[in-house]
C-alpha positions in Angstrom: 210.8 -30.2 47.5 209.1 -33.4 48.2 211.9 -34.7 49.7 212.5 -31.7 52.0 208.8 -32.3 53.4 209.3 -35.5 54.3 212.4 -35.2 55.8 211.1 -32.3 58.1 207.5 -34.6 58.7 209.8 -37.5 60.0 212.1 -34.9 61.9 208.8 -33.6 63.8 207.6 -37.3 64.0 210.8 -38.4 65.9 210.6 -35.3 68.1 207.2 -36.6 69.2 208.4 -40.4 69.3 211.0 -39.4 71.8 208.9 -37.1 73.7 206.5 -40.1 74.3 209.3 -42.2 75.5 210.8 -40.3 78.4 208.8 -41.4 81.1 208.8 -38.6 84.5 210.0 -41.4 87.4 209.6 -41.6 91.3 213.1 -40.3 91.4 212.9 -37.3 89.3 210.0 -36.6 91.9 212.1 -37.3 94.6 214.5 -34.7 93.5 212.0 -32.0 93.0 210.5 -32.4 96.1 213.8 -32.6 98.3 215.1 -29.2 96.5 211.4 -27.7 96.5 211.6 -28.3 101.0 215.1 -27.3 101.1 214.9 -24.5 98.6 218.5 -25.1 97.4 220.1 -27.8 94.3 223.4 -28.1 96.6 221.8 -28.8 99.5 219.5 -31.3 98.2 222.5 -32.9 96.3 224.5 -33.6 99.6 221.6 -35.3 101.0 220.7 -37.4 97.8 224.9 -38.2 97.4 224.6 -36.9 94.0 226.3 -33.7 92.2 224.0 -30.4 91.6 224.4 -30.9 88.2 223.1 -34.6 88.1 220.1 -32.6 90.2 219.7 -29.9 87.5 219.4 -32.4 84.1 216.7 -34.3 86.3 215.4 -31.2 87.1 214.9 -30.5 83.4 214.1 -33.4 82.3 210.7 -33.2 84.2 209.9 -29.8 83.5 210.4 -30.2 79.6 208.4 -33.7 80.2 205.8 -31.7 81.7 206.2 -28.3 79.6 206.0 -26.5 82.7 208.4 -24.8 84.9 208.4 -26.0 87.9 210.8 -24.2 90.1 211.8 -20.2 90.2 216.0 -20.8 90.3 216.6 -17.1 92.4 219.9 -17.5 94.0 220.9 -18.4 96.4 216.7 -19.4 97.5 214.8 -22.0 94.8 211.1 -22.2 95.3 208.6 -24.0 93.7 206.5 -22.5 91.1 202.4 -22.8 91.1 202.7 -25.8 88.7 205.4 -26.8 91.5 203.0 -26.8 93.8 200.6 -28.9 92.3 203.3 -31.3 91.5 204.5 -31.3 94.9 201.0 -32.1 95.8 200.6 -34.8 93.8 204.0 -36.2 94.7 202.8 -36.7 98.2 199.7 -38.5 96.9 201.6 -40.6 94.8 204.5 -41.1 97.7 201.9 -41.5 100.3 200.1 -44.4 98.4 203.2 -46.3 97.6 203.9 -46.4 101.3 200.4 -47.7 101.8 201.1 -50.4 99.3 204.1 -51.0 101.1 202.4 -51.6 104.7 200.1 -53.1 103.2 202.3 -56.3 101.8 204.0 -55.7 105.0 201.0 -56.7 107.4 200.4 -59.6 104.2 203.5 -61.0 105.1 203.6 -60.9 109.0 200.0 -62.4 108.4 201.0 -65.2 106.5 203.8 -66.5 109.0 201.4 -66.3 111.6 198.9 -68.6 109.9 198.1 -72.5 110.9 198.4 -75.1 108.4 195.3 -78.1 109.6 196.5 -81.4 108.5 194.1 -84.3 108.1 195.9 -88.0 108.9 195.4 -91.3 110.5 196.8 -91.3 114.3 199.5 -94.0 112.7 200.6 -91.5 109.9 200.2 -88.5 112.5 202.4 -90.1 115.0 205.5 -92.2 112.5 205.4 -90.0 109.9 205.1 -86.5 111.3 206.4 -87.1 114.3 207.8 -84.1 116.4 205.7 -81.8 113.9 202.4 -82.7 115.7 202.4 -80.5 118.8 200.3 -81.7 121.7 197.8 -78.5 122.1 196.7 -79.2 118.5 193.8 -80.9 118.4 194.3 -85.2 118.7 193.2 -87.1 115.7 189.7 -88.0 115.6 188.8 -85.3 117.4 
């Protein structure tokens, strides 16, 4: 009897281990949005290049993550539930601030090529040893 506990204690334990461990992703979102706009799994799988059934685990993958379901599945229309809708809402918080991260490394990056480097040198090591790297509207040593 003992034994039977146990077993069913770690049985409930794993269930709860793996729940933990699957992680909703951008992609999963990605899905759910794209089927939520377009109200149909096939269309959404033609313009993801993926099958409907690919669509459909992801699909319930994130509403068993969640416990919630997220779309009504009324053929041939799918619409999003009102847990869908917060999700979706949140989704394009979440996608909206990645793309602000995005332009923001963006501008970083034009930025930093668009930077001066100011070297300090004699006018003998400014002239032998950088040479043609000196230009002549920067400012002539000793200046």
């Amino acid at each position: 009897m003992i034994y039977m506990a146990n077993l069913i204690h770690m049985l409930t334990s794993a269930e709860l281990f793996l729940r933990w461990c699957i992680h909703m992703d951008l992609r999963q979102l990605e899905i759910f949005k794209l089927i939520a706009k377009s109200g149909s799994f096939s269309t959404a799988a033609r313009r993801l290049n993926l099958t409907q059934s690919a669509l459909s685990h992801q699909m319930r993958a994130l509403e068993e993550e969640l416990g919630e379901q997220l779309l009504v599945r009324a053929r041939p229309q799918v619409y999003a539930t009102a847990a869908g809708q917060h999700v979706l809402a949140s989704a394009a918080r979440i996608f909206a601030e990645i793309s602000d991260v995005k332009a923001q490394f963006e501008r970083t990056r034009k930025n930093e090529s668009m930077g001066s480097v100011r070297v300090a040198s004699t006018h003998l090591a400014m002239t032998y040893v950088y040479g043609n790297c000196w230009s002549s509207s920067a400012p002539s040593p000793g200046d």
